[in-house]
Backbone as XML, in Angstrom:
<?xml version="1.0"?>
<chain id="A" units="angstrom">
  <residue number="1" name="UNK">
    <atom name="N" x="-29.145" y="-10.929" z="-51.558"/>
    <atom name="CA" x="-29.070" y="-9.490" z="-51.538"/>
    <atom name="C" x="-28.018" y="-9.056" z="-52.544"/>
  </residue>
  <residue number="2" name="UNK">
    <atom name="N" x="-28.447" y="-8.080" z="-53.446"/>
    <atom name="CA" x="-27.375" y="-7.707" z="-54.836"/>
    <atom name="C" x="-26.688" y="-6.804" z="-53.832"/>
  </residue>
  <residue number="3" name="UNK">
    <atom name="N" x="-25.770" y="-6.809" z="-54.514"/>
    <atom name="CA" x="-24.452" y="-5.059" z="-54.049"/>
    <atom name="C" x="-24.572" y="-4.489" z="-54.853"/>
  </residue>
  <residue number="4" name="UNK">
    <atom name="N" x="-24.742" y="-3.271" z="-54.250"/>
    <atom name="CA" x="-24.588" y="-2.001" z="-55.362"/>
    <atom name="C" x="-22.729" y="-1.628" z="-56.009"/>
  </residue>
  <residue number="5" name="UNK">
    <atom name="N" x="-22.680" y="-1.564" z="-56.950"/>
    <atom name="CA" x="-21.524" y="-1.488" z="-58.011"/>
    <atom name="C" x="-20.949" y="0.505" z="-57.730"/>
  </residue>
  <residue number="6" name="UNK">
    <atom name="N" x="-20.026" y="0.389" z="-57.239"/>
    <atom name="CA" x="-19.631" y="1.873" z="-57.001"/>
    <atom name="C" x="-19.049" y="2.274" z="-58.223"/>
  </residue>
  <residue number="7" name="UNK">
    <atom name="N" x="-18.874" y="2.723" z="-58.768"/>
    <atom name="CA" x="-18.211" y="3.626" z="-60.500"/>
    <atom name="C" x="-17.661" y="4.329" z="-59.714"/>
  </residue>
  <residue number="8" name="UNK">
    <atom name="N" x="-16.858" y="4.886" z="-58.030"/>
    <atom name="CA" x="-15.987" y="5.759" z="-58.063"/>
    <atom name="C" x="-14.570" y="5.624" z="-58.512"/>
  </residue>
  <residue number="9" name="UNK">
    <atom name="N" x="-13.421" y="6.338" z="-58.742"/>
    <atom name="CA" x="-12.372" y="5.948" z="-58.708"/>
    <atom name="C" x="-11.591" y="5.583" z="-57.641"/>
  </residue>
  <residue number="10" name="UNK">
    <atom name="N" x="-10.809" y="5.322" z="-57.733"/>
    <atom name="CA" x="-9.648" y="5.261" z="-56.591"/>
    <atom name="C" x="-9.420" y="6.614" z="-55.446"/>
  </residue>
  <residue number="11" name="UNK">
    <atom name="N" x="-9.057" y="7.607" z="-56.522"/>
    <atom name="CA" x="-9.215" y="8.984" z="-56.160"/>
    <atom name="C" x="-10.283" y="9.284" z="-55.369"/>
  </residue>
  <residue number="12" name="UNK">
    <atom name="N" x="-11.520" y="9.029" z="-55.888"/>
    <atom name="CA" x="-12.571" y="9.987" z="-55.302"/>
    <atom name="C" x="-12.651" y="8.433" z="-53.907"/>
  </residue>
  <residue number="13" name="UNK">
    <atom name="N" x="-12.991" y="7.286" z="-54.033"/>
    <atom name="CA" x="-13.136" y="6.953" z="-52.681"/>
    <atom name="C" x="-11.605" y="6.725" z="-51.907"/>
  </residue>
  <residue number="14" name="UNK">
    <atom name="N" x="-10.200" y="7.390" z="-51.958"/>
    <atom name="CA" x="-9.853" y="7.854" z="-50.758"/>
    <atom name="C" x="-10.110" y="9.373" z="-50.299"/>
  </residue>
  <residue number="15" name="UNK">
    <atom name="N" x="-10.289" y="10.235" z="-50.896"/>
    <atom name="CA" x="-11.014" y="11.621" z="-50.613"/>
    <atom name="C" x="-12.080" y="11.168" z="-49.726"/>
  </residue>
  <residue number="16" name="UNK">
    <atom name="N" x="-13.159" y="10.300" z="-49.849"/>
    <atom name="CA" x="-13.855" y="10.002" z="-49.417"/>
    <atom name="C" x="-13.645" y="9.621" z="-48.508"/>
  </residue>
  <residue number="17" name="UNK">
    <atom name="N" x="-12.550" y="9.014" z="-47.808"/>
    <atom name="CA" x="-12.280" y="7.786" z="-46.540"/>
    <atom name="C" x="-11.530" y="8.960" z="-45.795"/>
  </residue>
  <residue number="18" name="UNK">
    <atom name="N" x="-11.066" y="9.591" z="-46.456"/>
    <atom name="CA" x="-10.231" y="10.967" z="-45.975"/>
    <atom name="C" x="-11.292" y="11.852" z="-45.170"/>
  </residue>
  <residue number="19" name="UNK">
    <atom name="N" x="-12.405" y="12.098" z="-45.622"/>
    <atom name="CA" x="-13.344" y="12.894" z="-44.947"/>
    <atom name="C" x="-14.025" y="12.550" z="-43.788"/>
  </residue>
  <residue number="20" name="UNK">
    <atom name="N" x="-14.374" y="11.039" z="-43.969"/>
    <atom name="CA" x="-15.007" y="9.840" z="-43.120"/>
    <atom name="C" x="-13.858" y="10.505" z="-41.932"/>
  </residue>
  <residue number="21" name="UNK">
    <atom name="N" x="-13.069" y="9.926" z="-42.043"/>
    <atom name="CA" x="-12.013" y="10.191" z="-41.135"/>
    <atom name="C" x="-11.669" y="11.118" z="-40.354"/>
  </residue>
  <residue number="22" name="UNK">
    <atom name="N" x="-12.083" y="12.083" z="-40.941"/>
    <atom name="CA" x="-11.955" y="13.897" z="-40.257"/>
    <atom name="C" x="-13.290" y="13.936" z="-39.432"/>
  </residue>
  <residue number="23" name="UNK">
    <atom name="N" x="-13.980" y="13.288" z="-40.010"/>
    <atom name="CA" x="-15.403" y="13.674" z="-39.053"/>
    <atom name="C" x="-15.869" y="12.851" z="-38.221"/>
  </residue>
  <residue number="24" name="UNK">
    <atom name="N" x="-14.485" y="11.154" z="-38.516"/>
    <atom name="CA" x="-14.996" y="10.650" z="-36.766"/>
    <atom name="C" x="-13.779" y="11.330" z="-35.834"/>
  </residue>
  <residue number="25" name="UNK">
    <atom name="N" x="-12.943" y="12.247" z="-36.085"/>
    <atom name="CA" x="-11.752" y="12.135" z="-35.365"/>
    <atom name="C" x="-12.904" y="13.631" z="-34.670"/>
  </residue>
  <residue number="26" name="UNK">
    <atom name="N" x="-13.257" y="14.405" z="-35.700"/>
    <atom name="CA" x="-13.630" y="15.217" z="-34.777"/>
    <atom name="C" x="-15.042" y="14.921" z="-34.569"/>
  </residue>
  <residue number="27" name="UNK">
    <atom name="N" x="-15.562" y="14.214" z="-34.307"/>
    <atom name="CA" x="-16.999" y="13.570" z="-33.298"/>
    <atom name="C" x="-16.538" y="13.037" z="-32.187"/>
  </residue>
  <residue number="28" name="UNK">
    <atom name="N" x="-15.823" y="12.287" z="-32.401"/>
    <atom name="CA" x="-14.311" y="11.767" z="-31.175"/>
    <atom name="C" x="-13.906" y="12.619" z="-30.335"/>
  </residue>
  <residue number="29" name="UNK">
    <atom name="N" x="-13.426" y="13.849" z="-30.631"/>
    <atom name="CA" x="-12.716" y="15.045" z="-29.910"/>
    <atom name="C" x="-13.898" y="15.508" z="-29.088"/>
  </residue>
  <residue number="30" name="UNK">
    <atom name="N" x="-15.119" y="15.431" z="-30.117"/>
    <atom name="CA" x="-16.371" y="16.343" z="-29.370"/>
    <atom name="C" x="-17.093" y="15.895" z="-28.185"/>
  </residue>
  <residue number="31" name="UNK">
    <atom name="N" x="-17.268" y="14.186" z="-28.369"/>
    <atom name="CA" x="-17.647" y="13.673" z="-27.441"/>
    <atom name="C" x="-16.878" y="13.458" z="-26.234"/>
  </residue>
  <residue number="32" name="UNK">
    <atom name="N" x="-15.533" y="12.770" z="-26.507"/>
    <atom name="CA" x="-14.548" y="12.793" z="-25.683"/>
    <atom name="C" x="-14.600" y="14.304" z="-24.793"/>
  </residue>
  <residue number="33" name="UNK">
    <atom name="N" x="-14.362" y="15.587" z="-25.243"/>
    <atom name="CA" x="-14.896" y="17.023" z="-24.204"/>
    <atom name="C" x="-15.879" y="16.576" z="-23.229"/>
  </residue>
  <residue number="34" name="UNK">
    <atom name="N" x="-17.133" y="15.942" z="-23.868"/>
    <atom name="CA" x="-18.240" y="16.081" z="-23.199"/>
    <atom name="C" x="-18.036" y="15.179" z="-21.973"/>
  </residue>
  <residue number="35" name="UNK">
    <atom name="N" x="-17.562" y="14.072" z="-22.329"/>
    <atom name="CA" x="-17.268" y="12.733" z="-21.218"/>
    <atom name="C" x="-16.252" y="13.059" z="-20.290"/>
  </residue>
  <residue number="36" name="UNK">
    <atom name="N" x="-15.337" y="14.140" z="-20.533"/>
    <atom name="CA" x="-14.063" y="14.440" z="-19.507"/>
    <atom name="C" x="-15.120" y="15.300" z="-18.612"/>
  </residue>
  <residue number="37" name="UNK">
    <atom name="N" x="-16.318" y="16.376" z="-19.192"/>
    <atom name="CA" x="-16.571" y="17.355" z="-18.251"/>
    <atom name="C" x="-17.488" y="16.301" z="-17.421"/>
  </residue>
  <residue number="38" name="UNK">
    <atom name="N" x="-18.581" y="15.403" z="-17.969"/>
    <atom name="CA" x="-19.025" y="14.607" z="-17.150"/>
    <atom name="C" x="-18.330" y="13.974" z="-15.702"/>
  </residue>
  <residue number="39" name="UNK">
    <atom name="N" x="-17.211" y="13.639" z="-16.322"/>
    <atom name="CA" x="-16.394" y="13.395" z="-15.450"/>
    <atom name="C" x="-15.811" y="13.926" z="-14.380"/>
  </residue>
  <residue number="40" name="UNK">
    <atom name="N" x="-15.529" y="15.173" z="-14.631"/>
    <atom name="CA" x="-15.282" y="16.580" z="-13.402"/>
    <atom name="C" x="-15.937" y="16.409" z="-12.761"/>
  </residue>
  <residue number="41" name="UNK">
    <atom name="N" x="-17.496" y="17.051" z="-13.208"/>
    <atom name="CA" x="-18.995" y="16.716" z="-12.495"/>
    <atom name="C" x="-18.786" y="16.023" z="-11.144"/>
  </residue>
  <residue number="42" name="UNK">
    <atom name="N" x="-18.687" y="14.861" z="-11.504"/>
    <atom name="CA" x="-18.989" y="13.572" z="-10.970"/>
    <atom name="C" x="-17.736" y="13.745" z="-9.645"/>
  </residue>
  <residue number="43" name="UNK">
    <atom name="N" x="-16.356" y="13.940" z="-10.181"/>
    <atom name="CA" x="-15.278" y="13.988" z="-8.829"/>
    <atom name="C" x="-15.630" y="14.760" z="-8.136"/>
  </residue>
  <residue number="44" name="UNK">
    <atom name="N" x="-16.209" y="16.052" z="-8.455"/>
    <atom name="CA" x="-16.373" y="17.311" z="-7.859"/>
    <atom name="C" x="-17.531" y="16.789" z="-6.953"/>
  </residue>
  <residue number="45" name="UNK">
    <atom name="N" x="-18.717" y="16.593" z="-7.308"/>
    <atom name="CA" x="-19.835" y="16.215" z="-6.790"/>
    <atom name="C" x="-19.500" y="15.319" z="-5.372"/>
  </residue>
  <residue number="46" name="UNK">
    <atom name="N" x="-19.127" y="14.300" z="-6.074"/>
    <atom name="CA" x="-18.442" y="12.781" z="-4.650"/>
    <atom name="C" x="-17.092" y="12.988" z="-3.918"/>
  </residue>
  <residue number="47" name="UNK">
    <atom name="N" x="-16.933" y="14.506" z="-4.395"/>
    <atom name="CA" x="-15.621" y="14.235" z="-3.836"/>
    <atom name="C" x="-14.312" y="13.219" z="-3.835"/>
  </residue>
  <residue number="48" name="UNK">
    <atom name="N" x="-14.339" y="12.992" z="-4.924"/>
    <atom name="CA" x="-13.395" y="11.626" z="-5.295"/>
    <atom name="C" x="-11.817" y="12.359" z="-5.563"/>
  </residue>
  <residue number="49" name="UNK">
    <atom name="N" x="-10.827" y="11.381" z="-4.846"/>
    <atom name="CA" x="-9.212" y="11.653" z="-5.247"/>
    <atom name="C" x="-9.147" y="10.980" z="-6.258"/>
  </residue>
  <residue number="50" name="UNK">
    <atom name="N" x="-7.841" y="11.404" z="-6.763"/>
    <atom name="CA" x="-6.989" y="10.662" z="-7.772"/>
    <atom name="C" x="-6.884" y="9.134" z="-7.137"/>
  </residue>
  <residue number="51" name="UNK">
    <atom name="N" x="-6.966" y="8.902" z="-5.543"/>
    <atom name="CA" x="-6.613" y="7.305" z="-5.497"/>
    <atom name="C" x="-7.787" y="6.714" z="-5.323"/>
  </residue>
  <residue number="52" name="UNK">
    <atom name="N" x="-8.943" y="7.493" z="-5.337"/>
    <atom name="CA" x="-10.289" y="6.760" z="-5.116"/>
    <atom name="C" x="-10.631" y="6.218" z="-6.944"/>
  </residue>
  <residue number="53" name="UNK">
    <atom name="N" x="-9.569" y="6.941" z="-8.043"/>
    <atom name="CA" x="-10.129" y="6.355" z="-9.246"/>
    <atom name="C" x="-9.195" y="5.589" z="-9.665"/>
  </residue>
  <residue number="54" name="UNK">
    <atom name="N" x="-7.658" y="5.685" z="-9.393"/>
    <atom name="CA" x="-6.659" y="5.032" z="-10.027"/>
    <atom name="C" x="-5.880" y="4.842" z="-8.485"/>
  </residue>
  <residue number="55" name="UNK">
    <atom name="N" x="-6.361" y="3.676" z="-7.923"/>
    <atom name="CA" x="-5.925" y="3.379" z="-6.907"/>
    <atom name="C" x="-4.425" y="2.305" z="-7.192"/>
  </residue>
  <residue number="56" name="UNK">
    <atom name="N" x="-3.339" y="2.459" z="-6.080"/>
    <atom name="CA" x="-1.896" y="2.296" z="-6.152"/>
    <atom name="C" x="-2.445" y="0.465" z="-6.028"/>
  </residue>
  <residue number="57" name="UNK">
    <atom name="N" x="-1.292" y="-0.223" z="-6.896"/>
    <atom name="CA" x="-1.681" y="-1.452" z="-6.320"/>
    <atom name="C" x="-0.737" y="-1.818" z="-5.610"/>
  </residue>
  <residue number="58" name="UNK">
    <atom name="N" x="-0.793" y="-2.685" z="-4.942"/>
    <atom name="CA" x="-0.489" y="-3.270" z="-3.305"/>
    <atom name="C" x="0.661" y="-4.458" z="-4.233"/>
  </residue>
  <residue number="59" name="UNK">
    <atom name="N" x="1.929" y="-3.834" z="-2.978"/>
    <atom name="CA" x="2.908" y="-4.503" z="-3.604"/>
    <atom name="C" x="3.271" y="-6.145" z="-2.471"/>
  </residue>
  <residue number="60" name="UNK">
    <atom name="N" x="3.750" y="-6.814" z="-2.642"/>
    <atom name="CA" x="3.774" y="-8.116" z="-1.583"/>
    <atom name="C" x="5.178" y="-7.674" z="-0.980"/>
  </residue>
  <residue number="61" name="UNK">
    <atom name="N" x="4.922" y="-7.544" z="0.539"/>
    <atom name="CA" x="5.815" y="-6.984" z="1.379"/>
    <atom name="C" x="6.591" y="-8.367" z="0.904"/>
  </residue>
  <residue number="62" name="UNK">
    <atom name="N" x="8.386" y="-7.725" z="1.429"/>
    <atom name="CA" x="9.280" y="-9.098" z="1.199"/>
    <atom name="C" x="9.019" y="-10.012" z="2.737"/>
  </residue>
  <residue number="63" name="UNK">
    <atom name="N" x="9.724" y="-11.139" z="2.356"/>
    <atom name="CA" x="9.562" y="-12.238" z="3.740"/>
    <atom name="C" x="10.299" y="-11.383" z="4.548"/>
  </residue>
  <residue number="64" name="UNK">
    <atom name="N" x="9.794" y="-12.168" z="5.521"/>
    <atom name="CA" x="10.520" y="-11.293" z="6.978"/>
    <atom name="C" x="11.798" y="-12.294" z="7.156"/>
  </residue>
  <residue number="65" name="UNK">
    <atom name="N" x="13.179" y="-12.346" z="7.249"/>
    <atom name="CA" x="13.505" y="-12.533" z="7.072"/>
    <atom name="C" x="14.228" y="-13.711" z="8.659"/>
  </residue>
  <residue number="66" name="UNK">
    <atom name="N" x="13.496" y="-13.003" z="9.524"/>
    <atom name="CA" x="14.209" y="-13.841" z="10.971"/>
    <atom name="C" x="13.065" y="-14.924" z="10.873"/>
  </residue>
  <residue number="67" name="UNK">
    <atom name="N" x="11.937" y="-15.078" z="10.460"/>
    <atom name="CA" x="10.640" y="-16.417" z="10.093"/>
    <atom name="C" x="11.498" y="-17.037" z="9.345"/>
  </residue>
  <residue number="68" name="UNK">
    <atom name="N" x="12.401" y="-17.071" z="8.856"/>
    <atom name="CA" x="13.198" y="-17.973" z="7.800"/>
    <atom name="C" x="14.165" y="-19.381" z="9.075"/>
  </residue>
  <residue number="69" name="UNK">
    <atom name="N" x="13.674" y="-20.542" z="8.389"/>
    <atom name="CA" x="14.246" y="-21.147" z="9.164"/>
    <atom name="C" x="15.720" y="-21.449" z="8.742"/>
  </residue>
  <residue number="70" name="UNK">
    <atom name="N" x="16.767" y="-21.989" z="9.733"/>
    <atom name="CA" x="18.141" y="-22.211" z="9.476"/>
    <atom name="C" x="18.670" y="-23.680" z="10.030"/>
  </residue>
  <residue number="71" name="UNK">
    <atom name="N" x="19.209" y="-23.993" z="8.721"/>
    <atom name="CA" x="19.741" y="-25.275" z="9.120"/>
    <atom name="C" x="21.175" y="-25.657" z="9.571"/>
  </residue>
  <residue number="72" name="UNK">
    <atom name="N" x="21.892" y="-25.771" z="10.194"/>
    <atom name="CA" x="23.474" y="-25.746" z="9.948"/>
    <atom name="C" x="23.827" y="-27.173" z="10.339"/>
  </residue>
  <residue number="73" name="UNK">
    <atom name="N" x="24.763" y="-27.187" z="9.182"/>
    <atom name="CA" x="25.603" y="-29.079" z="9.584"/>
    <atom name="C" x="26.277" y="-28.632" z="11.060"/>
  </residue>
  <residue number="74" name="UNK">
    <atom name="N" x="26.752" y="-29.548" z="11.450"/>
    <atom name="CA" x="27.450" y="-29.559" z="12.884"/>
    <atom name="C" x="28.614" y="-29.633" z="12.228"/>
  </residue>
  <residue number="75" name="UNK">
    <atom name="N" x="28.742" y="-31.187" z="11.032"/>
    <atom name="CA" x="30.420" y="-31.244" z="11.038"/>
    <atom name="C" x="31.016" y="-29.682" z="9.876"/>
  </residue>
  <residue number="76" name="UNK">
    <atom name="N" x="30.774" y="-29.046" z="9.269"/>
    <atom name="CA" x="31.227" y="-28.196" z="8.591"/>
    <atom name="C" x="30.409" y="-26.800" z="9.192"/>
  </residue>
  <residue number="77" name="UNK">
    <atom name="N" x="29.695" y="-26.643" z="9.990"/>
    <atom name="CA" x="29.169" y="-25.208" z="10.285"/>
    <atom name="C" x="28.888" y="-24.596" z="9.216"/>
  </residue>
  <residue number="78" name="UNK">
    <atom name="N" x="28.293" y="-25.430" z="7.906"/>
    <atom name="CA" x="27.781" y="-24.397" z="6.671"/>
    <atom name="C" x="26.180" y="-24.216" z="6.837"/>
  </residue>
  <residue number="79" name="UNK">
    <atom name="N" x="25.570" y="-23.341" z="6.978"/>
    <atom name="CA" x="24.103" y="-23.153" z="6.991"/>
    <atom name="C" x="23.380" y="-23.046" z="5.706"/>
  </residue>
  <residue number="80" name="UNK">
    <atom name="N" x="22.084" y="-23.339" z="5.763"/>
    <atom name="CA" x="21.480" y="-23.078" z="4.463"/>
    <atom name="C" x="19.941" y="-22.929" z="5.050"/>
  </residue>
  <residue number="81" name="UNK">
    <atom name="N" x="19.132" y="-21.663" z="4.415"/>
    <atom name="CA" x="18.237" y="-21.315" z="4.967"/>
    <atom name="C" x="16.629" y="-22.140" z="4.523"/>
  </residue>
  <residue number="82" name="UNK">
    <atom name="N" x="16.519" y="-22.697" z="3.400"/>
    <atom name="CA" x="15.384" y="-23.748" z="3.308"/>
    <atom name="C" x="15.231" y="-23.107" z="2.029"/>
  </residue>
  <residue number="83" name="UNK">
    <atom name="N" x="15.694" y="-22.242" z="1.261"/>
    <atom name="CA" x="14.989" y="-21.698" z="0.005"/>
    <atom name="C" x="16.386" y="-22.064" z="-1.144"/>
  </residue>
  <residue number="84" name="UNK">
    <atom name="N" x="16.189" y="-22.671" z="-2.342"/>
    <atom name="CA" x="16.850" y="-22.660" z="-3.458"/>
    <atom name="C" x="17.286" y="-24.376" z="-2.773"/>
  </residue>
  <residue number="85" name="UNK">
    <atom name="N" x="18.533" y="-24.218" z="-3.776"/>
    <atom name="CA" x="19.083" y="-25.571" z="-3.948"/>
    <atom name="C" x="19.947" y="-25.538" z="-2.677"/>
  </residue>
  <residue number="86" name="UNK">
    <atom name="N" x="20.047" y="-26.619" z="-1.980"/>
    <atom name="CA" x="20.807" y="-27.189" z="-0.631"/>
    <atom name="C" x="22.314" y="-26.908" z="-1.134"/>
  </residue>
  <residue number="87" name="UNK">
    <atom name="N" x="22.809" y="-26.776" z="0.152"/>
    <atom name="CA" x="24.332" y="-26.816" z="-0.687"/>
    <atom name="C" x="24.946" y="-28.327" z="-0.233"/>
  </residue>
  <residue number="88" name="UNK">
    <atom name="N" x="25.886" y="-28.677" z="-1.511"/>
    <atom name="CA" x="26.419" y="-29.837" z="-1.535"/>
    <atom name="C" x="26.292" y="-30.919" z="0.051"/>
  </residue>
  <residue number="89" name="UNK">
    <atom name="N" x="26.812" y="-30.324" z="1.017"/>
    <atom name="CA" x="27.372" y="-30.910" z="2.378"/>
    <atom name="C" x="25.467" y="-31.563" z="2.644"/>
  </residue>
  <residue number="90" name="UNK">
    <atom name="N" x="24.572" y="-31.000" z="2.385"/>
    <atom name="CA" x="22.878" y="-31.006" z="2.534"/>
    <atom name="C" x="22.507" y="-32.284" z="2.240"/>
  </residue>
  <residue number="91" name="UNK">
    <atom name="N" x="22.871" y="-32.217" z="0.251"/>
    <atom name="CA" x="22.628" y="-32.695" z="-0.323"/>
    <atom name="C" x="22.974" y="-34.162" z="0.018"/>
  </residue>
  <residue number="92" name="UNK">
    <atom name="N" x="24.318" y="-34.530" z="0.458"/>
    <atom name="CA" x="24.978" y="-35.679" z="0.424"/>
    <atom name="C" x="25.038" y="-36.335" z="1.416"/>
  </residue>
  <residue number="93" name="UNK">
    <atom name="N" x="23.879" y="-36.015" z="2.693"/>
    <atom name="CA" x="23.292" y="-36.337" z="3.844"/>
    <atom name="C" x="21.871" y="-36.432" z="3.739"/>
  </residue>
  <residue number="94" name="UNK">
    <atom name="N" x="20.882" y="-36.228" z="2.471"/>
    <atom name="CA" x="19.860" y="-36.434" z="2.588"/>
    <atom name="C" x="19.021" y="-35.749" z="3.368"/>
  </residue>
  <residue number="95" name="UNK">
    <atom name="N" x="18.113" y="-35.635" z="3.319"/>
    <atom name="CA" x="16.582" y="-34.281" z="3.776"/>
    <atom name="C" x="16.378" y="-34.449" z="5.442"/>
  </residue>
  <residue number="96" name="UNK">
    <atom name="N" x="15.981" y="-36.000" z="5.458"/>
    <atom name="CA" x="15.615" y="-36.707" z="6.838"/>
    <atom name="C" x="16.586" y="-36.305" z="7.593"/>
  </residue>
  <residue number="97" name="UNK">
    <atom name="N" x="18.016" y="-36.424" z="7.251"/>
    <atom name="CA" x="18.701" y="-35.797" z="8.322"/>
    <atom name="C" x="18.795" y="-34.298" z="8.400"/>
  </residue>
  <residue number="98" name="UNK">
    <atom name="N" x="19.689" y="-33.702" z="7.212"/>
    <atom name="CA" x="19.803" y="-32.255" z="7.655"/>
    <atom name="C" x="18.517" y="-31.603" z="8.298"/>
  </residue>
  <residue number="99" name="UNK">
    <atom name="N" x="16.944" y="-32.110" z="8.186"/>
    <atom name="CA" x="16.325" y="-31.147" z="8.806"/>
    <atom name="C" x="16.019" y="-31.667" z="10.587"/>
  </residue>
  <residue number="100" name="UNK">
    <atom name="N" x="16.585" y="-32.465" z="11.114"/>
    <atom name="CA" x="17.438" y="-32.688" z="12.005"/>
    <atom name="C" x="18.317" y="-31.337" z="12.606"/>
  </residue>
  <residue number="101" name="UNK">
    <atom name="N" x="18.998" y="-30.576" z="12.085"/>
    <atom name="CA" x="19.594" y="-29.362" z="12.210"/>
    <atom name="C" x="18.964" y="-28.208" z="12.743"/>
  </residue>
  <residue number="102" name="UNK">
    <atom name="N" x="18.164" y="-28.124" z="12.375"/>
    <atom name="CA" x="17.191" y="-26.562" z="12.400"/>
    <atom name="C" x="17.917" y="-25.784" z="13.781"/>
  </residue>
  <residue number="103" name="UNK">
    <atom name="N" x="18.502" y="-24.553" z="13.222"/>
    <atom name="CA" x="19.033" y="-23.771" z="14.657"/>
    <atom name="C" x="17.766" y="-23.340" z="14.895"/>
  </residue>
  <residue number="104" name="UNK">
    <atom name="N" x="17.793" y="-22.443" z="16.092"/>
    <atom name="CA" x="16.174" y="-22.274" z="16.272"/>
    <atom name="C" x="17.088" y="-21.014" z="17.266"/>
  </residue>
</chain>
């Protein structure tokens, strides 16, 4: 398939891209009107809210915080609740035992 060879200048094809441009922005504007009133239509008709189209999203309640289990050494009375890093006294007694602890 040959291409056709344009002889415009520089000038005349941005004038040109310039116009292109004006007449999708306003075909854009025109249609865009038409699709918002469609849109009225349609809420009005079904009766639709603002949260039936842009519904809130659902946030993750925090932990409950008394479901949290608790461990406490006997010989130092330091507790540590099961989340993050053990503290030292935990650590240097090993898992098998401290969970041995569990206050309840």
């Amino acid at each position: 398939m040959a291409t056709k060879k344009d002889n415009r200048t520089l000038d005349e094809l941005l004038a040109a891209q310039a116009e292109l441009e004006a007449a999708i922005e306003e075909r854009r504007a025109a249609e865009a009107g038409e699709a918002l009133t469609q849109i009225a239509e349609l809420v009005q008709k079904f009766g639709f809210t603002s949260e039936d189209i842009f519904p809130t999203r659902r946030t993750r309640r925090p932990s409950d915080p008394s479901k949290a289990k608790t461990y406490r050494n006997p010989k130092t009375g330091e507790e540590y609740h099961g989340r993050g890093k053990p503290p030292a006294s935990f650590a240097e007694v090993g898992k098998d035992v401290w969970h041995t602890w569990l206050v309840e």
